[in-house]
N, CA, C and O atoms as a CHARMM CRD file, in Angstrom:
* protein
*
  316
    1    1 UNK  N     -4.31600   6.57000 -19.92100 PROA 1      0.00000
    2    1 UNK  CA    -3.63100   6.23500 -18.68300 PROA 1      0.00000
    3    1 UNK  C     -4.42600   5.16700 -17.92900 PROA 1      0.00000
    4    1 UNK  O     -5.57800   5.44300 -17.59700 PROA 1      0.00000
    5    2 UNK  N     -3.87000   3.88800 -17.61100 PROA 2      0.00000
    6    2 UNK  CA    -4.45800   3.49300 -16.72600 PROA 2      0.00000
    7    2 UNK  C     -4.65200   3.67200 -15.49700 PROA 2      0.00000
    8    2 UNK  O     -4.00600   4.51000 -14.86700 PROA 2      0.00000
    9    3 UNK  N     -5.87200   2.66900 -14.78300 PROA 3      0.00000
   10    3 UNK  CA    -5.95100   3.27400 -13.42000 PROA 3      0.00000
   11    3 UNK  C     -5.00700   2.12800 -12.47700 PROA 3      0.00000
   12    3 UNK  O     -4.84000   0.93400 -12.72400 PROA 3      0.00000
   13    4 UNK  N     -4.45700   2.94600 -11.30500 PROA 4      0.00000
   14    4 UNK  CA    -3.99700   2.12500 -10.23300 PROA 4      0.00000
   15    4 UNK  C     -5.22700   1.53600  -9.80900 PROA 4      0.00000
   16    4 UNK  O     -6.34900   2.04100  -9.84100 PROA 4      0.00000
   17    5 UNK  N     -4.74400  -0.03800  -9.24900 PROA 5      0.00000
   18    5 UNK  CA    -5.32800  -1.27100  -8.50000 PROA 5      0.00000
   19    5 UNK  C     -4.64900  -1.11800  -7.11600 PROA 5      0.00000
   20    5 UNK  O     -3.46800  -0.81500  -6.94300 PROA 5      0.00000
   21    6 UNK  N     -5.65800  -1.39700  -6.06300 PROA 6      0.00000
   22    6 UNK  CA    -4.94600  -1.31500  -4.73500 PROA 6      0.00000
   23    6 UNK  C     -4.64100  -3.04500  -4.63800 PROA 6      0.00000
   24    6 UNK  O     -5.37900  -3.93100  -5.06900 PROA 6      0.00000
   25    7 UNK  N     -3.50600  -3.18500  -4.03300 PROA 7      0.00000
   26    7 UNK  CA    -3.01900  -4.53800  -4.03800 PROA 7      0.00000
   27    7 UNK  C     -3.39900  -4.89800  -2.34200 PROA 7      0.00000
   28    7 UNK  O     -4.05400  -5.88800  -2.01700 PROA 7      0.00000
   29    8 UNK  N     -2.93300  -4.04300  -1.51400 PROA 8      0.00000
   30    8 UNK  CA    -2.89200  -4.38800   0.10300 PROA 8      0.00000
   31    8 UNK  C     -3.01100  -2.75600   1.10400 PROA 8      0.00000
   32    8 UNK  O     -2.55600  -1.61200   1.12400 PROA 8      0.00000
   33    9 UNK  N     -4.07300  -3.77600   1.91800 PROA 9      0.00000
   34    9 UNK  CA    -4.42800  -2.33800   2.63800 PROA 9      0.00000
   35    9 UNK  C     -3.94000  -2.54700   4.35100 PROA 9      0.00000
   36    9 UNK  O     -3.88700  -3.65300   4.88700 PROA 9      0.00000
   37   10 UNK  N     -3.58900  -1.16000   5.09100 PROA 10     0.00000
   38   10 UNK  CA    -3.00500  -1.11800   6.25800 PROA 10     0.00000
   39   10 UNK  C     -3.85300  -0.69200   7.23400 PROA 10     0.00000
   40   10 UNK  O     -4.97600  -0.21300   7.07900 PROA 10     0.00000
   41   11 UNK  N     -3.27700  -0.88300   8.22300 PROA 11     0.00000
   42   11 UNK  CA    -4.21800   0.01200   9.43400 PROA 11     0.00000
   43   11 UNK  C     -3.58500   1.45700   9.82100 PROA 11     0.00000
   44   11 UNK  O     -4.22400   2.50100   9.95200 PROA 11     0.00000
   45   12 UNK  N     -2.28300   1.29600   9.96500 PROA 12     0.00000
   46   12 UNK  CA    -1.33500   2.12300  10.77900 PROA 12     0.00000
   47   12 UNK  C     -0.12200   3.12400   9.64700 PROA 12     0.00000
   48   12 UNK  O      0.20900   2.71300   8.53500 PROA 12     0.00000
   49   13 UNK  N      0.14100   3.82300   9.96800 PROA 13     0.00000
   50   13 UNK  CA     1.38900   4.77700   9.16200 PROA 13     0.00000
   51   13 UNK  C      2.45300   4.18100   9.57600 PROA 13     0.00000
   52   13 UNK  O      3.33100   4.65600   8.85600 PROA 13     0.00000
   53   14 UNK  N      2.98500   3.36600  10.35100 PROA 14     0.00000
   54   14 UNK  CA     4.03300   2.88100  10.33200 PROA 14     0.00000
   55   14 UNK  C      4.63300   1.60800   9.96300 PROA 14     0.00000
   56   14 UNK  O      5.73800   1.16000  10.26700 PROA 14     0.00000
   57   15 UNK  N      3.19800   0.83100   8.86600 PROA 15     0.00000
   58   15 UNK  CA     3.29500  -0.16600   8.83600 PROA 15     0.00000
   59   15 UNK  C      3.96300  -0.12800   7.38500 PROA 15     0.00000
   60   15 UNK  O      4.39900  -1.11000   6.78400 PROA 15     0.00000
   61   16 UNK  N      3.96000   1.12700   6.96200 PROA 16     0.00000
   62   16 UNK  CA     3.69200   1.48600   5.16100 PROA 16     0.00000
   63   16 UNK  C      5.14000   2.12000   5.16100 PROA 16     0.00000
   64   16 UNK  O      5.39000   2.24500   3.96200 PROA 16     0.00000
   65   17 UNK  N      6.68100   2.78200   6.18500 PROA 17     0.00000
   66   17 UNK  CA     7.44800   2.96700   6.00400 PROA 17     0.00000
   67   17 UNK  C      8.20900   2.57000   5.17100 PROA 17     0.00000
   68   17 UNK  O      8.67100   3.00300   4.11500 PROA 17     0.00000
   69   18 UNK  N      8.33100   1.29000   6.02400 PROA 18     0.00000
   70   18 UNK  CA     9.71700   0.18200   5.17900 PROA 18     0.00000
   71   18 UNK  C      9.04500   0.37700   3.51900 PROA 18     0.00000
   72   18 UNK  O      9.52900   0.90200   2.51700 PROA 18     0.00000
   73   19 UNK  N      8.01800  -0.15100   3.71100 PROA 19     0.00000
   74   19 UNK  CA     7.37600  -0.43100   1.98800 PROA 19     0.00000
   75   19 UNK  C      7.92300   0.36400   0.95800 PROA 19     0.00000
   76   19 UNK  O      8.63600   0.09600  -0.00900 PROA 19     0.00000
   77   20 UNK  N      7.37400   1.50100   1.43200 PROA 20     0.00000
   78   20 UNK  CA     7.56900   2.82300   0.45100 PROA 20     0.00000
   79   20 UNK  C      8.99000   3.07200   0.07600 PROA 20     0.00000
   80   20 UNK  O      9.41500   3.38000  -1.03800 PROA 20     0.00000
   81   21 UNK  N      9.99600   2.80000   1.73500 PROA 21     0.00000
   82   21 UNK  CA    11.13100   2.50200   1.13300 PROA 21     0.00000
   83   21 UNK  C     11.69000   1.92400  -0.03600 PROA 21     0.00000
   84   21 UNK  O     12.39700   2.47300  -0.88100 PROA 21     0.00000
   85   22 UNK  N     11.12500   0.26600   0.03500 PROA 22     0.00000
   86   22 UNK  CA    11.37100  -0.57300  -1.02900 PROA 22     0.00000
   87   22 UNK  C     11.01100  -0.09400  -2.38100 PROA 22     0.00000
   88   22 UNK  O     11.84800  -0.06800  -3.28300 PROA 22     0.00000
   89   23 UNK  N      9.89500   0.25000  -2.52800 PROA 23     0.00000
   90   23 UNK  CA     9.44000   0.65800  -3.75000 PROA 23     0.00000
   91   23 UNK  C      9.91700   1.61200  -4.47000 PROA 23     0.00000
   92   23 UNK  O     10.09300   1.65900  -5.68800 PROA 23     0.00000
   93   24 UNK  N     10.22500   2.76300  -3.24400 PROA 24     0.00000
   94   24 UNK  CA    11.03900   3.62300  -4.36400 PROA 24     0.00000
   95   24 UNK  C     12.28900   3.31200  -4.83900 PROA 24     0.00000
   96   24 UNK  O     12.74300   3.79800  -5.87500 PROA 24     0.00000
   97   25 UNK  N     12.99100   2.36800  -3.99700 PROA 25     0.00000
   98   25 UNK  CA    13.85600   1.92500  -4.28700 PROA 25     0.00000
   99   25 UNK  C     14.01300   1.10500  -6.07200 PROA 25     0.00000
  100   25 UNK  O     14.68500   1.34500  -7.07500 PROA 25     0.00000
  101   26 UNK  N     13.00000   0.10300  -5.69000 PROA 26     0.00000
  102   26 UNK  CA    12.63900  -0.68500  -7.03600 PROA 26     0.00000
  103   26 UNK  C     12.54900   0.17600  -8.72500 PROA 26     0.00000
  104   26 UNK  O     12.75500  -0.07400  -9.91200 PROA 26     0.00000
  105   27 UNK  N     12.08000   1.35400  -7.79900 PROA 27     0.00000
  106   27 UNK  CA    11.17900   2.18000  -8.80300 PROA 27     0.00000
  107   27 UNK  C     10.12700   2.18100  -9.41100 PROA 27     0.00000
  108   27 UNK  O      9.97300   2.63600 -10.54400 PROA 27     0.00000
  109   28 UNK  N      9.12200   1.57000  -8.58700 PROA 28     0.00000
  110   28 UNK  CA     7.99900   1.14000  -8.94100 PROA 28     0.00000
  111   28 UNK  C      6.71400   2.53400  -8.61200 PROA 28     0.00000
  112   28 UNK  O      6.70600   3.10200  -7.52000 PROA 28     0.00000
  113   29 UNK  N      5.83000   2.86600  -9.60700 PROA 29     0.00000
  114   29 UNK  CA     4.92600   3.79100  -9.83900 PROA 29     0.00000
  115   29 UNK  C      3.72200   3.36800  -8.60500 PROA 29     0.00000
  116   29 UNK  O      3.05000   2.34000  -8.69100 PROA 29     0.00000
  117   30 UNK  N      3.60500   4.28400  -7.55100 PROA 30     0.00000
  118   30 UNK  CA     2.81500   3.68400  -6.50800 PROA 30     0.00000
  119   30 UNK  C      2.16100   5.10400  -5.48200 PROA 30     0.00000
  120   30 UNK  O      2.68700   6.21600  -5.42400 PROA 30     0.00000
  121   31 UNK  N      0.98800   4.69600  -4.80200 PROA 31     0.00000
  122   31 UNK  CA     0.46600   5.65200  -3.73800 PROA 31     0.00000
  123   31 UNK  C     -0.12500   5.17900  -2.51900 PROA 31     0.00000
  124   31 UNK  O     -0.60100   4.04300  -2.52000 PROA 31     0.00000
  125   32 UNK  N     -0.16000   5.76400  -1.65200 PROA 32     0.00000
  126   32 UNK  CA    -1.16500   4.97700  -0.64800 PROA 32     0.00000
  127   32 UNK  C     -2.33200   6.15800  -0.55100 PROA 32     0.00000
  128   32 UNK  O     -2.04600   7.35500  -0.51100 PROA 32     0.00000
  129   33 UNK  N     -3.42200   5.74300  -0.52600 PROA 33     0.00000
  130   33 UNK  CA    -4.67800   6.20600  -0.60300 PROA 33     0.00000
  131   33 UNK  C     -4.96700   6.36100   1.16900 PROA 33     0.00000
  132   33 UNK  O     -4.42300   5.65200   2.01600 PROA 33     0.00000
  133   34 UNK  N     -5.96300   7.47900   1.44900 PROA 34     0.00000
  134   34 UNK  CA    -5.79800   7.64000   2.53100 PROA 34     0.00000
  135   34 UNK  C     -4.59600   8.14000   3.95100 PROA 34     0.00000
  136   34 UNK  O     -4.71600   8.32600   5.16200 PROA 34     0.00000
  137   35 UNK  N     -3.47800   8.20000   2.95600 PROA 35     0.00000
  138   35 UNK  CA    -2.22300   8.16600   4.31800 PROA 35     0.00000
  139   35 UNK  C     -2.48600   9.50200   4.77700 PROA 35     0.00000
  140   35 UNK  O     -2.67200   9.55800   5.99300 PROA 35     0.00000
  141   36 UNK  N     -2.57800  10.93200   3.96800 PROA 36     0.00000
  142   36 UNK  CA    -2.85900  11.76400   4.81600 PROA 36     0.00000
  143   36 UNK  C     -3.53900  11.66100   5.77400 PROA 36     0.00000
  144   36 UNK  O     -3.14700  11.44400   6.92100 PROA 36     0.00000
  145   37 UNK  N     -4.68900  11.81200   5.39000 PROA 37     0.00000
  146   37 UNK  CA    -6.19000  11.59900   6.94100 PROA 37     0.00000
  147   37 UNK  C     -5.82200  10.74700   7.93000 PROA 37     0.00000
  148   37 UNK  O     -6.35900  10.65600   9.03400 PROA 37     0.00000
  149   38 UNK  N     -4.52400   9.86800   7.35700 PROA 38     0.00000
  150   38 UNK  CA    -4.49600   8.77200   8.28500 PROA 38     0.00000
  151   38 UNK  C     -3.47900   9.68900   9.63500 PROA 38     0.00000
  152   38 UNK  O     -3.68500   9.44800  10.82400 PROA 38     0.00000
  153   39 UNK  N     -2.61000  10.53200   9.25600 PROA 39     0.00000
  154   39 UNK  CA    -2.10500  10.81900   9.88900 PROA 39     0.00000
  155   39 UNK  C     -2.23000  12.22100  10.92300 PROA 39     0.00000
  156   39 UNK  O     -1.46600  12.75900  11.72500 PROA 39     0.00000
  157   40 UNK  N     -3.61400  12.48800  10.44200 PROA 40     0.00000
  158   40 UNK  CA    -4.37600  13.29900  11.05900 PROA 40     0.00000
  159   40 UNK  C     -5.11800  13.01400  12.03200 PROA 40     0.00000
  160   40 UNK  O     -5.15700  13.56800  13.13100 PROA 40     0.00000
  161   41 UNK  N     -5.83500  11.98000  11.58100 PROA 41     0.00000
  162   41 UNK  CA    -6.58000  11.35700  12.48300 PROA 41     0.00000
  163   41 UNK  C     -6.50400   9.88200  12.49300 PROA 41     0.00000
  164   41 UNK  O     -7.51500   9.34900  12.03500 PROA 41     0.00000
  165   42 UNK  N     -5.47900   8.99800  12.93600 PROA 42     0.00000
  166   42 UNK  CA    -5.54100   7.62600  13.09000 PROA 42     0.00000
  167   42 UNK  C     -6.73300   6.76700  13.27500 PROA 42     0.00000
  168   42 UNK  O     -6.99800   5.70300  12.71500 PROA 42     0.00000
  169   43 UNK  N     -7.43800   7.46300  14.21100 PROA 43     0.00000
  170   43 UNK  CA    -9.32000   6.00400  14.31100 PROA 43     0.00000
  171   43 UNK  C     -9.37500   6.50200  13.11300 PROA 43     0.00000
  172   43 UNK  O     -8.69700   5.60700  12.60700 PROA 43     0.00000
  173   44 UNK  N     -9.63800   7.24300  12.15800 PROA 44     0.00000
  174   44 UNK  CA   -10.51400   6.88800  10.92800 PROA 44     0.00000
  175   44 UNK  C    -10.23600   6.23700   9.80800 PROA 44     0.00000
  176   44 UNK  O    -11.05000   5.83200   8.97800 PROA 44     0.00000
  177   45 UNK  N     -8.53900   6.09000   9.78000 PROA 45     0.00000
  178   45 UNK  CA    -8.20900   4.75100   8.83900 PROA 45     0.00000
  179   45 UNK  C     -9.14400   3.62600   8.87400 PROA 45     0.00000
  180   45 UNK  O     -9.49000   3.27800   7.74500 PROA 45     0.00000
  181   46 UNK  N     -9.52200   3.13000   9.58200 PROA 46     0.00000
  182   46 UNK  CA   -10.33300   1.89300   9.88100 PROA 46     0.00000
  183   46 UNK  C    -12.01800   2.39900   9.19500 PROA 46     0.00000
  184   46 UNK  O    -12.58200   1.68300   8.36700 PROA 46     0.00000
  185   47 UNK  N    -12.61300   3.65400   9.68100 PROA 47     0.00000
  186   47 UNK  CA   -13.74900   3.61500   8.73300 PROA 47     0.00000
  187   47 UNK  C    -13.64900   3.96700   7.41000 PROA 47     0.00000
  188   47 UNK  O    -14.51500   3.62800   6.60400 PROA 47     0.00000
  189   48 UNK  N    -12.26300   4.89000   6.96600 PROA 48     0.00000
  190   48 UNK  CA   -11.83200   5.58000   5.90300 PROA 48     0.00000
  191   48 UNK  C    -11.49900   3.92300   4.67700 PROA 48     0.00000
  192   48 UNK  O    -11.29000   4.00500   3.46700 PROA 48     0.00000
  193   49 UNK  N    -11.55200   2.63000   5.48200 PROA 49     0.00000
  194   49 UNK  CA   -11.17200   1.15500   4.75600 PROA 49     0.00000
  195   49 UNK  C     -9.36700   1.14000   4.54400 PROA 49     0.00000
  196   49 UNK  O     -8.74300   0.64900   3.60400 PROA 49     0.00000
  197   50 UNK  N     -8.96200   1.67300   5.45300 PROA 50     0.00000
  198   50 UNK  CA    -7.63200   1.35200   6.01000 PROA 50     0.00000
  199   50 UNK  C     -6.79500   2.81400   5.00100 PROA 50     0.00000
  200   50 UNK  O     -7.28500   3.85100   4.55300 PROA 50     0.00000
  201   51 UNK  N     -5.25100   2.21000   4.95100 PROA 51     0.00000
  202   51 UNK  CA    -4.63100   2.90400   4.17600 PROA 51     0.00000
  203   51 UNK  C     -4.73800   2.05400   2.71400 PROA 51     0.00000
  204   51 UNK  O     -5.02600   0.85700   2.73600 PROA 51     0.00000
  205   52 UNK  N     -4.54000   2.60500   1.73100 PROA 52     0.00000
  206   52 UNK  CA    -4.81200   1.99300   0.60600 PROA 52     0.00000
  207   52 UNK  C     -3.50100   2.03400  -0.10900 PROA 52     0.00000
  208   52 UNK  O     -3.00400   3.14900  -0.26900 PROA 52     0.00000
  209   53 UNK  N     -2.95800   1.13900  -0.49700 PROA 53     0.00000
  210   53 UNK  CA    -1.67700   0.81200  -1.65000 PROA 53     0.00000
  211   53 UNK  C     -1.84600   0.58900  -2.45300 PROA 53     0.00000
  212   53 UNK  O     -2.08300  -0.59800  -2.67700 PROA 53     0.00000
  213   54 UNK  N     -1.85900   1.53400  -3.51800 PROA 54     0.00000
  214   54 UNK  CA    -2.37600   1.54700  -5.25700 PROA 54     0.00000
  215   54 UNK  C     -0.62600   1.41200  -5.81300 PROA 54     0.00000
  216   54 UNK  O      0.36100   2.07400  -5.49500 PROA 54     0.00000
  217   55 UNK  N     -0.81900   0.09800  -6.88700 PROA 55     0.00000
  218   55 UNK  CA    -0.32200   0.48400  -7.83100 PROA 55     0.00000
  219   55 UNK  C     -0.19300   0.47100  -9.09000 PROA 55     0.00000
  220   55 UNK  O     -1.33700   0.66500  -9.50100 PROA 55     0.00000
  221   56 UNK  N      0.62300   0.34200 -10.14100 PROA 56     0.00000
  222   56 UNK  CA    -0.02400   0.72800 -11.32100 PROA 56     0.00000
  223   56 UNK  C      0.10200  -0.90800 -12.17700 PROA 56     0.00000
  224   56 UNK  O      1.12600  -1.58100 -12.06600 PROA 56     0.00000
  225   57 UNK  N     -1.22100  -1.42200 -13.09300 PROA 57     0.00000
  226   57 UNK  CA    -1.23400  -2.52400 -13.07600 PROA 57     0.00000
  227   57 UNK  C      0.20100  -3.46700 -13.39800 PROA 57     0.00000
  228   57 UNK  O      0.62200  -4.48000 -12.83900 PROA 57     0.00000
  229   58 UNK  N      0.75700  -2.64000 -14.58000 PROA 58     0.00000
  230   58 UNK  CA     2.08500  -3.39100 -14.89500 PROA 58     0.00000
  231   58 UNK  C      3.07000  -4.02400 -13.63700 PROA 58     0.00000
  232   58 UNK  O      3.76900  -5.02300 -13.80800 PROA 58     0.00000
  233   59 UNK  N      3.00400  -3.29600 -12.39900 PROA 59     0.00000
  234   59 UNK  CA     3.89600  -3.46400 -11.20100 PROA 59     0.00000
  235   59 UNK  C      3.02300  -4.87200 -10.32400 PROA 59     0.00000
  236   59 UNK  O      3.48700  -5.66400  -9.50300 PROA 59     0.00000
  237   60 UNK  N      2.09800  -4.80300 -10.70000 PROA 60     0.00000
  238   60 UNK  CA     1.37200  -5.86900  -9.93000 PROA 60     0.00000
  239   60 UNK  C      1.47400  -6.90600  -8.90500 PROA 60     0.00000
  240   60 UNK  O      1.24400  -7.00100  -7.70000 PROA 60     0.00000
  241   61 UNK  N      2.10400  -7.97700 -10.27600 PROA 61     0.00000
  242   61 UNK  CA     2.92300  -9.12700  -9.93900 PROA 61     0.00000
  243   61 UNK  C      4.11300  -8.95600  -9.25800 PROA 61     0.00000
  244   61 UNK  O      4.34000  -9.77900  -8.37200 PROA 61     0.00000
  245   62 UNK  N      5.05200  -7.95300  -9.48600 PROA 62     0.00000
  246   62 UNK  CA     6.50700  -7.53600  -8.84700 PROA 62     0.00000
  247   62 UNK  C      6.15100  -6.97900  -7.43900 PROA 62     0.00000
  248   62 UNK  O      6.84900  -6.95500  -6.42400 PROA 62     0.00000
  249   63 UNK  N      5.12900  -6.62300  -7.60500 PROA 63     0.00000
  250   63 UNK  CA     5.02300  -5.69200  -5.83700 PROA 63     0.00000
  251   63 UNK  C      4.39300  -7.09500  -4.80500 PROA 63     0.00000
  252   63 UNK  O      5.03100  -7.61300  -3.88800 PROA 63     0.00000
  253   64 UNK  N      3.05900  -7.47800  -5.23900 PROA 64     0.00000
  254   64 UNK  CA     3.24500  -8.71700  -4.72100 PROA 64     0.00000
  255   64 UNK  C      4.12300  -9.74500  -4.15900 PROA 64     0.00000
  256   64 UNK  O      3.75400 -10.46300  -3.22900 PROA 64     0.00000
  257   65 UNK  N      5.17200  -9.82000  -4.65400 PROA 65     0.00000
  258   65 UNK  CA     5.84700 -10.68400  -4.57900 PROA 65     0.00000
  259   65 UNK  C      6.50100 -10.10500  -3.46700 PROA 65     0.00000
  260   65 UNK  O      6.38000 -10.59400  -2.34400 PROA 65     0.00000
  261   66 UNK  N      7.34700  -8.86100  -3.74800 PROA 66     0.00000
  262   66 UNK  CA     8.21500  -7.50500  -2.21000 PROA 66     0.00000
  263   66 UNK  C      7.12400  -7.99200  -1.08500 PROA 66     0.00000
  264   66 UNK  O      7.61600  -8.57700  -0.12000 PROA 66     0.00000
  265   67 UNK  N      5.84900  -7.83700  -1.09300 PROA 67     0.00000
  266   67 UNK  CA     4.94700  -7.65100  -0.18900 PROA 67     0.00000
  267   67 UNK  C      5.04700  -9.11800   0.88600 PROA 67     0.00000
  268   67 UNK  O      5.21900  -9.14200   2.10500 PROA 67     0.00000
  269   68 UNK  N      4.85500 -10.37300  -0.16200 PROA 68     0.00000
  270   68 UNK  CA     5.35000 -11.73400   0.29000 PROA 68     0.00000
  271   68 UNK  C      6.62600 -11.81800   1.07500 PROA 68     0.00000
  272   68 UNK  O      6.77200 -12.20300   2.23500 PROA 68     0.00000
  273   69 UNK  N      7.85800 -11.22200  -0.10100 PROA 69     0.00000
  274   69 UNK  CA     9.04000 -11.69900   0.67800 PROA 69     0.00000
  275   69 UNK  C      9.36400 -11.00000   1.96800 PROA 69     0.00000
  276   69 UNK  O     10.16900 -11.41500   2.80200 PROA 69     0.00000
  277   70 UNK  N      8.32400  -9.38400   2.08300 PROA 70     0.00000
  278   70 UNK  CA     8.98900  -8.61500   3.52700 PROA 70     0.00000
  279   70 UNK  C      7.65800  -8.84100   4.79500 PROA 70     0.00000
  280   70 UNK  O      7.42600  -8.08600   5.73900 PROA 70     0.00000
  281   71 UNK  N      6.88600 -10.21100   4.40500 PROA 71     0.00000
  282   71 UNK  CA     5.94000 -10.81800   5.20300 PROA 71     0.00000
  283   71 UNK  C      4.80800 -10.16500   5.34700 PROA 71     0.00000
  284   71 UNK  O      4.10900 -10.47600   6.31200 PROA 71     0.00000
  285   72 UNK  N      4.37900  -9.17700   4.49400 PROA 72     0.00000
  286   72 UNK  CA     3.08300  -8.24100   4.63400 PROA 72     0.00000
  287   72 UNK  C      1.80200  -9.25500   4.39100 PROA 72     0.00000
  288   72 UNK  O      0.62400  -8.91400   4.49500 PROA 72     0.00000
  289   73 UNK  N      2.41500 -10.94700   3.94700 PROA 73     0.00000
  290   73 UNK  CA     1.18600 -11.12300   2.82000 PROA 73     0.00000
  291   73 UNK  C     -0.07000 -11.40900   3.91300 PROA 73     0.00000
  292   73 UNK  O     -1.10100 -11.91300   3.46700 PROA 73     0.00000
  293   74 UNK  N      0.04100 -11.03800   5.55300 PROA 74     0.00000
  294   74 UNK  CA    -1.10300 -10.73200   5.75000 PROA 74     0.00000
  295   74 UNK  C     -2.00200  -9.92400   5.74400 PROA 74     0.00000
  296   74 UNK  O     -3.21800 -10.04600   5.89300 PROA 74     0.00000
  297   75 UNK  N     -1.25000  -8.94000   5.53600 PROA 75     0.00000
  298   75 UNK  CA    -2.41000  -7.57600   5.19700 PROA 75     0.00000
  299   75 UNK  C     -2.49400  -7.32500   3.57700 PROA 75     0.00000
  300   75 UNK  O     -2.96500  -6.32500   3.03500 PROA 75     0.00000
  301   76 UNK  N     -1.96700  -8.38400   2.98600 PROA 76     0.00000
  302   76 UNK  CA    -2.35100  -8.30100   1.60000 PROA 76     0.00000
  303   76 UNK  C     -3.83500  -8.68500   1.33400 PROA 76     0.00000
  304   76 UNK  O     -4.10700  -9.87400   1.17100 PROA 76     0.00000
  305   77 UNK  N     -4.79500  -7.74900   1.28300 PROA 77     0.00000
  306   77 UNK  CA    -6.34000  -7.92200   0.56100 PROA 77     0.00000
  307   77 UNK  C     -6.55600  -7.45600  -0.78800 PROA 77     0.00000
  308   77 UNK  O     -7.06500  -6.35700  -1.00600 PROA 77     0.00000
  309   78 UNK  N     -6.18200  -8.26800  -1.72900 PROA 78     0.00000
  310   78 UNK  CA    -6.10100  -7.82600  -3.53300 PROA 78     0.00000
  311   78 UNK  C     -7.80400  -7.72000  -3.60300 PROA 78     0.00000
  312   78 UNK  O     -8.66900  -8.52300  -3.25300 PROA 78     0.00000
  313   79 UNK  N     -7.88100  -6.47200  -4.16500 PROA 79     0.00000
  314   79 UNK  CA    -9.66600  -5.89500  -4.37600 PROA 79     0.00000
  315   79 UNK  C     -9.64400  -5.78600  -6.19800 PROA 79     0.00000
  316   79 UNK  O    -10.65200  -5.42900  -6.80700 PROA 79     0.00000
């Protein structure tokens, strides 16, 4: 199995709605790292290194692109 790559990371739980929308929509294999804690405790997203959007390498290029066209590509940080 490979491992998920985080493509783009968030600050906020409401920034990651629409997304998740899209994706499941697409059907694309995906997680965000951190969203629980995030929604427990909001300040610690930021030391926790935000919310994290993993997905699986094959989706890569295709999620990228969603991320571009629904204007995220500023909080896009590819690690």
């Amino acid at each position: 199995m490979e491992t998920f790559v985080t493509i783009a990371v968030f600050d906020y739980n409401y920034q990651i709605e629409i997304i998740k929308h899209r994706l499941n929509i697409e059907g694309f294999q995906y997680y965000f790292e951190n969203e629980i804690m995030s929604s427990f405790a909001p300040l610690y997203s930021t030391a926790l290194g935000g919310i994290k959007l993993k997905v699986h390498p094959n989706d890569f290029e295709n999620v990228k692109l969603i991320l571009e066209e629904m204007k995220f590509n500023n909080n896009l940080r590819i690690v």
